[in-house]
C-alpha positions in Angstrom: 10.8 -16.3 23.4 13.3 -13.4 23.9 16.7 -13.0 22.3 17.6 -11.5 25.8 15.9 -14.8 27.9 18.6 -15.2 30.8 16.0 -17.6 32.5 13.2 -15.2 34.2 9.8 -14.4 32.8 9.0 -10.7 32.5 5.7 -9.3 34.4 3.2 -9.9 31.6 2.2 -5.6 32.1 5.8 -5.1 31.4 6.0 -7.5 28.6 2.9 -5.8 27.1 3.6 -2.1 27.2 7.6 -2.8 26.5 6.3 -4.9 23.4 3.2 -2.6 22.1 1.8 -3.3 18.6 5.6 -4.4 17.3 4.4 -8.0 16.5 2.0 -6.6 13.9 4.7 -3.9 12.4 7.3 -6.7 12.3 5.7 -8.8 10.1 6.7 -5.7 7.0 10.1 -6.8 8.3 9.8 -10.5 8.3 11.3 -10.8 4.8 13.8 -8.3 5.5 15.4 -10.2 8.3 15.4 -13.4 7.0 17.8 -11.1 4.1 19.8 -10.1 6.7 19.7 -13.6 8.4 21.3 -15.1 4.9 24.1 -12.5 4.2 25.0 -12.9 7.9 25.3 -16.5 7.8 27.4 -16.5 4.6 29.7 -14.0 6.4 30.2 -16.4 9.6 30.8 -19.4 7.6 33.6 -17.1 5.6 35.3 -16.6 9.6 34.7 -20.2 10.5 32.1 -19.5 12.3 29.6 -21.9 11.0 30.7 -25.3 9.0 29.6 -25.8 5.4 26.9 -28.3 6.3 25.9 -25.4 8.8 25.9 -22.8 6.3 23.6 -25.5 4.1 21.3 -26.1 6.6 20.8 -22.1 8.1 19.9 -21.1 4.5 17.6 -24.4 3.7 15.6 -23.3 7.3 15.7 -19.6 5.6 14.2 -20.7 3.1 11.5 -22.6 4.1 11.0 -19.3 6.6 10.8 -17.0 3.4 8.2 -19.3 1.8 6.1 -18.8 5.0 6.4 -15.3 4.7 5.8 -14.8 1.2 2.6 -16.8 1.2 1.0 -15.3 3.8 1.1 -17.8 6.8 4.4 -16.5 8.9 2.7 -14.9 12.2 4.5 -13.6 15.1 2.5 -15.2 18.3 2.6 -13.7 21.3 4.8 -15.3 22.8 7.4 -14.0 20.9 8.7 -10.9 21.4 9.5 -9.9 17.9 10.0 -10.8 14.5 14.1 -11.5 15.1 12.8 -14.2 17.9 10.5 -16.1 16.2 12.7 -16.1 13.0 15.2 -17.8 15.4 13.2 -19.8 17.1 11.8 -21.6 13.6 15.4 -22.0 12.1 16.5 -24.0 15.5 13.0 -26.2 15.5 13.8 -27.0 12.0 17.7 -27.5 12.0 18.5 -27.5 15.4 21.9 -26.0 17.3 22.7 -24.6 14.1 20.4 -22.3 14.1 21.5 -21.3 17.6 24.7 -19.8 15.7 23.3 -17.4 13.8 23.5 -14.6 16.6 26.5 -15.0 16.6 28.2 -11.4 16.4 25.0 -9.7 15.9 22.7 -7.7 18.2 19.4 -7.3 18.0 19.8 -3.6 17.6 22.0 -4.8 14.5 18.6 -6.5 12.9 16.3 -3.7 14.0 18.7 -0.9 12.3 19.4 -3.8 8.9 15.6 -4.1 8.5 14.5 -1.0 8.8 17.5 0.2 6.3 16.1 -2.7 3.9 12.9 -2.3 4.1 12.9 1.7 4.1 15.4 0.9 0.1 12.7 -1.1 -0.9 9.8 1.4 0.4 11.3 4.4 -1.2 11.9 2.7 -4.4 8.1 1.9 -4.2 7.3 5.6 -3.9 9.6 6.2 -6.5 7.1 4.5 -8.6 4.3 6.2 -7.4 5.7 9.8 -8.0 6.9 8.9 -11.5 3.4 7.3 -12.3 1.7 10.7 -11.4 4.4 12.6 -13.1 3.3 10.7 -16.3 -0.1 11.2 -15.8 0.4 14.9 -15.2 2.6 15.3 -18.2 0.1 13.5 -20.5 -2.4 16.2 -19.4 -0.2 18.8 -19.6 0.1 18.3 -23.2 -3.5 17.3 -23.9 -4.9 20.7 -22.5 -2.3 23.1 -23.5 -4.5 25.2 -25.5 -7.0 25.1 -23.0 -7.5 28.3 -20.8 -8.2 28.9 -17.5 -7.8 32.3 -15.4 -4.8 32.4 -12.6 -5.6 33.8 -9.3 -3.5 35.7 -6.7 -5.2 36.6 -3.4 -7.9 34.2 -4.5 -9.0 36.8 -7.2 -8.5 36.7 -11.2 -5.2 37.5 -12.0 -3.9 36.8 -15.4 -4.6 33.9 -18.2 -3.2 31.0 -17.7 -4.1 27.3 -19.3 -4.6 23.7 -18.0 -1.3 22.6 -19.6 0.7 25.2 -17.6 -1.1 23.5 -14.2 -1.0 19.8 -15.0 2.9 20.5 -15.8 3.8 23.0 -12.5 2.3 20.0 -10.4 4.9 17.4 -13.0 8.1 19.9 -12.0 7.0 20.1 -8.1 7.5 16.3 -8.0 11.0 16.4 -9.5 11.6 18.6 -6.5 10.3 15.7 -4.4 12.0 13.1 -5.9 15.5 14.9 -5.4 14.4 14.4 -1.7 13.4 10.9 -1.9 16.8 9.7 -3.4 18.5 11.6 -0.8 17.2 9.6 1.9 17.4 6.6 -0.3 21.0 7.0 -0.1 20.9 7.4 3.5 19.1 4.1 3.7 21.5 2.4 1.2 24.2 2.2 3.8 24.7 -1.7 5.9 24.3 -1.1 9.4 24.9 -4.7 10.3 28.2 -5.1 12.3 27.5 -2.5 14.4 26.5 -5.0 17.2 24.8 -3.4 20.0 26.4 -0.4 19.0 30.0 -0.4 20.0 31.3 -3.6 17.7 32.2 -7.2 17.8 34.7 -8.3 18.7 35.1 -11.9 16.5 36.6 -10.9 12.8 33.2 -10.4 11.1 33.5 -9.0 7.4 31.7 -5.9 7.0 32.0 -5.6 3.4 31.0 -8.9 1.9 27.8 -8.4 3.9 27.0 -5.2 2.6 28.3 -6.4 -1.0 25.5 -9.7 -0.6 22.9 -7.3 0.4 23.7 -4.9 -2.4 23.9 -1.9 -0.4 25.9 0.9 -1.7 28.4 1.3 1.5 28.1 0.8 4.8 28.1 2.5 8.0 32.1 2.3 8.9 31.7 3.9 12.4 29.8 1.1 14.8 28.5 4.2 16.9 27.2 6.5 13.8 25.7 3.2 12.3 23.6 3.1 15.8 23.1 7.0 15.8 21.1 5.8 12.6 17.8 5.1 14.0 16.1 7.6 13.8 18.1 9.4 11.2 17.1 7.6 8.9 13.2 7.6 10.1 13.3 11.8 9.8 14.9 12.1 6.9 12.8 10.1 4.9 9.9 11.7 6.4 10.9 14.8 5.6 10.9 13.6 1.8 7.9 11.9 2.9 6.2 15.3 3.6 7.6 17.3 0.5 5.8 15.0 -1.6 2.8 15.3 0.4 2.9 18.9 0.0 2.5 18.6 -3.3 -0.3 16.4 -3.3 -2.1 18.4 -1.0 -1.7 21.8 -3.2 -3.3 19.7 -5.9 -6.2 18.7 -3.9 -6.9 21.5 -2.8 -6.9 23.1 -6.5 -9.3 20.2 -7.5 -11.6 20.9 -4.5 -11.7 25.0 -5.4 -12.4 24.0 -9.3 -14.6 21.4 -8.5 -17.3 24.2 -7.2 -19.8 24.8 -8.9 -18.3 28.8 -8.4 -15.2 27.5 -10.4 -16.8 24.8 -12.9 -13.1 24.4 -14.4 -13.0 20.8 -13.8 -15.2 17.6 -12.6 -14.8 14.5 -12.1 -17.6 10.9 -13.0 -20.5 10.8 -11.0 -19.0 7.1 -10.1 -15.6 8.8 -8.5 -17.9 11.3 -6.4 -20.2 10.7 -3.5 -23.1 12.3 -2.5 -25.4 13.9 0.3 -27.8 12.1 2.4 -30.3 14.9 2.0 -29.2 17.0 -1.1 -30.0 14.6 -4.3 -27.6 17.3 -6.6 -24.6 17.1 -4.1 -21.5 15.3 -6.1 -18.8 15.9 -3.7 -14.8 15.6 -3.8 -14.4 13.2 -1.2 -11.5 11.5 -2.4 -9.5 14.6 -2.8 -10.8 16.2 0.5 -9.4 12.6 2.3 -6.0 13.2 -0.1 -5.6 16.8 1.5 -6.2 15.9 4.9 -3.6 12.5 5.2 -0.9 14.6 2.9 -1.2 17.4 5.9 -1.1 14.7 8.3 1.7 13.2 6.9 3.6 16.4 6.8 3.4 16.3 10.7 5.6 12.9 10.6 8.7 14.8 11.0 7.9 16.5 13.6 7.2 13.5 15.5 10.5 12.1 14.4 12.1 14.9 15.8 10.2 15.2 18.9 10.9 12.1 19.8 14.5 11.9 18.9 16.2 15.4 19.3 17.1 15.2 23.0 18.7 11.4 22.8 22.6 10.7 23.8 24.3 8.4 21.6 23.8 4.5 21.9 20.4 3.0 22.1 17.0 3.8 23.5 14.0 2.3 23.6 12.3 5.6 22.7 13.3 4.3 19.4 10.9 1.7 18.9 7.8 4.6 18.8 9.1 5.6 15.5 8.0 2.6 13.9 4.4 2.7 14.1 3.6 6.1 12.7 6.4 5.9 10.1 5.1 2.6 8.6 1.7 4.0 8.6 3.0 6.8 6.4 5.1 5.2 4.0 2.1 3.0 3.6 -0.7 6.1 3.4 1.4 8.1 1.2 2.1 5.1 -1.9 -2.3 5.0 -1.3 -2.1 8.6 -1.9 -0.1 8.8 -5.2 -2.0 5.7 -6.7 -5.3 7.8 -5.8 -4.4 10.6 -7.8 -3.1 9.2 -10.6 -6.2 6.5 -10.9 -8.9 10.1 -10.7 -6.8 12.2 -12.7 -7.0 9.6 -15.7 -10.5 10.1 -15.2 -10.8 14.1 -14.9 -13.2 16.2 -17.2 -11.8 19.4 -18.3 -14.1 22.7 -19.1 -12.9 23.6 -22.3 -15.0 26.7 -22.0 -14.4 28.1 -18.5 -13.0 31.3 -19.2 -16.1 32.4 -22.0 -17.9 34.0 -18.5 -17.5 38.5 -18.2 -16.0 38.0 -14.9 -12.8 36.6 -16.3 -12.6 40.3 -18.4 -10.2 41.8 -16.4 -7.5 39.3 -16.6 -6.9 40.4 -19.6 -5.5 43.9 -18.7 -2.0 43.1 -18.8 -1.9 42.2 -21.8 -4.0 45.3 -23.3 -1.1 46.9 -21.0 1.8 44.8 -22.9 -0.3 46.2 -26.2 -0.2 50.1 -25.2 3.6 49.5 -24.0 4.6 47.7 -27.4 3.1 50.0 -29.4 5.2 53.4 -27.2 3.2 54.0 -25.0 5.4 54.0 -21.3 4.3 51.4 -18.9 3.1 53.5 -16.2 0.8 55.6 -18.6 -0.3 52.5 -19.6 -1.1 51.5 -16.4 -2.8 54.2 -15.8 -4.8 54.5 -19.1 -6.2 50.7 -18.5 -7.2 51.5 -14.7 -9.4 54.1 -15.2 -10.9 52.3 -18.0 -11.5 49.4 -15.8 -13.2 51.7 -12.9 -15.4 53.7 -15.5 -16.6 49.9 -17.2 -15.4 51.1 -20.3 -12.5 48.4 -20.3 -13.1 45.2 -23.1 -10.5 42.9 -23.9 -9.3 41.7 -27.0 -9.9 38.2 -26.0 -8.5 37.2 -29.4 -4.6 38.1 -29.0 -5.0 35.2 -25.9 -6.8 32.3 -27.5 -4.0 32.5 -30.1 -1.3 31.9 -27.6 0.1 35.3 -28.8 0.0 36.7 -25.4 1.4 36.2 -21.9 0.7 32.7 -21.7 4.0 30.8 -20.2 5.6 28.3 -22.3 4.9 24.6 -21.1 8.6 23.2 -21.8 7.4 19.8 -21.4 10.3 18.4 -23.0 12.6 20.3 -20.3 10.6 19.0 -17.9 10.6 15.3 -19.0 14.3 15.7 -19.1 14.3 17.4 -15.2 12.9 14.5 -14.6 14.7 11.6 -15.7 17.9 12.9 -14.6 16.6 12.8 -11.2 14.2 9.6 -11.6 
């Protein structure tokens, strides 16, 4: 079944490559249109479209349609076309012309750019969850191995002291960064689409506003055309928030991977959370963090794609369109994987208390013995001087002290500050 059936069957190589893997994808929407289905229904009924016994019956065959769909057994066959089809088609085998009705003043561009506003709210708010679950994790840690040193690099060499709490919490504050993304293309999705039509309006006296009222959205779309010019939109800009969070992640893994050497030795990880070699018996290797860098970087190629795909379109609709949907479920879907991953093996992290106790950490020290010289009137560039040609003669040691007291240049964690960042953006 097609909503577009005029009485001709499509060549069955048209039908395939027109309709590509969208029965599958649809069925995340399922529950999404039959939303939409519901608050349209209420809305004809309110213009006298549908009777009250019509009204009763369209939202009892909902129903029933819902129940299917929550419990697993709603499939898409393939003789449907889509999910908005075979939604249709089971409302009219189970109440008959009513559920011929509900089209009514809608296009099926209208439930493509409805579910995909509704189900990208709900997604979001799911990675929402995610990021703030990390966050909590990362702030726990933060706090738990504040007095715990560990050197900071530039250029990959030693730089200057720095501690596990200050790393655990600069991860924490990148997310808040993320999430300020994330609820700006929340709010992009929290706008109804529905009324829009095929994109140029209806014509019958449909009421915008209680529709987006019944589905809770925030506002809606007033111009029928922008609320078209949507799709797509709406795909790229939560990918891009999509891809700042990845970033993060993949930062972090790469960090875990670099500590994880035996070179580094700052952190590990239980035997049980690592995998091995099929020829080295000492080999515990960071699988699951080398996996979390590789789909964050993929997933920071999704705009891109968006873009790509969409950047040359005129206004109204294409069918280009319907290649976003594939890749962009895929990510939403990769990237909630991701966050629980990381949270679930950072619970589980082992910290070296004692990685800074090795000589070749020395020299990061030498700022501080600067700091010292300047403090006590000496300038800074004869300070400077003074501690690099004690460095190249070997004649440069630390007083290790001064930094294990947190008397030195270690940076103040301000994990309250941040826990505050973060709420007011959660």
């Amino acid at each position: 079944m097609k909503l577009w059936d005029k009485g001709y069957t499509t060549n069955n190589i048209v039908d395939k490559y027109t309709t590509g893997n969208d029965r599958v994808l649809d069925l995340k929407l399922a529950k999404h249109d039959v939303t939409g289905s519901v608050a349209h229904a209420k809305m004809l009924h309110s213009i006298n479209i549908l009777s009250k016994e019509e009204l009763d019956a369209v939202l009892k065959g909902l129903s029933e349609i819902q129940k299917t769909i929550d419990d697993g057994t709603f499939i898409i066959e393939d003789s449907f076309e889509d999910v908005h089809s075979k939604i249709e088609f089971e409302l009219v085998q189970k109440i008959g012309d009513a559920g011929k009705k509900i089209h009514t003043a809608r296009s099926r561009n209208d439930q493509v750019l409805l579910d995909l506003h509704l189900y990208t709210k709900a997604e979001i708010l799911e990675m929402k969850e995610g990021v703030k679950k990390l966050f909590d994790t990362l702030m726990e840690l933060s706090d738990k191995y504040k007095e715990v040193l560990i050197p900071g690099y530039t250029h990959l060499q030693v730089a200057m002291p720095s501690s596990f709490g200050l790393w655990f919490a600069s991860y924490a504050e990148c997310l808040i960064d993320d999430l300020v993304l994330l609820n700006a293309a929340y709010k992009i999705s929290n706008q109804n689409p529905l009324g829009s039509a095929a994109g140029y309006g209806s014509s019958f006296p449909i009421d915008r506003t209680m529709t987006t009222e019944l589905m809770e959205f925030e506002t809606l779309k007033y111009n029928v055309v922008a609320a078209q010019m949507s799709r797509g939109r709406l795909e790229k800009t939560t990918s891009f928030a999509m891809a700042s969070v990845s970033s993060t992640l993949s930062k972090l893994a790469s960090d875990v991977c670099l500590y994880m050497s035996q070179n580094f030795n700052f952190l590990s990880f239980p035997k049980e959370l690592t995998t091995g070699s099929s020829i080295m018996p000492h080999k515990q290797n960071p699988d699951v963090f080398e996996l979390l860098r590789a789909k964050s970087n993929k997933l920071q190629n999704l705009p891109t794609e968006m873009i790509i795909i969409t950047n040359n379109l005129t206004s109204g609709y294409h069918r280009d369109f319907q290649l976003l949907k594939e890749n962009y479920m895929e990510a939403i879907d990769t990237l909630k994987d991701n966050l629980e991953v990381t949270s679930f093996m950072l619970h589980h992290v082992i910290v070296n208390e004692n990685c800074i106790d090795d000589a070749i950490y020395d020299y990061m020290y030498s700022v501080e013995e600067v700091n010292k010289l300047v403090m006590s009137g000496m300038t800074f560039r004869d300070a400077y001087k003074k501690l690099g040609a004690e460095i190249f003669d070997g004649a440069f040691h630390p007083d290790k002290k001064v930094i294990h007291s947190h008397e030195g240049s270690i940076g103040n964690l301000c994990l309250k500050e941040i826990q505050e960042k973060f709420e007011a953006n959660y």
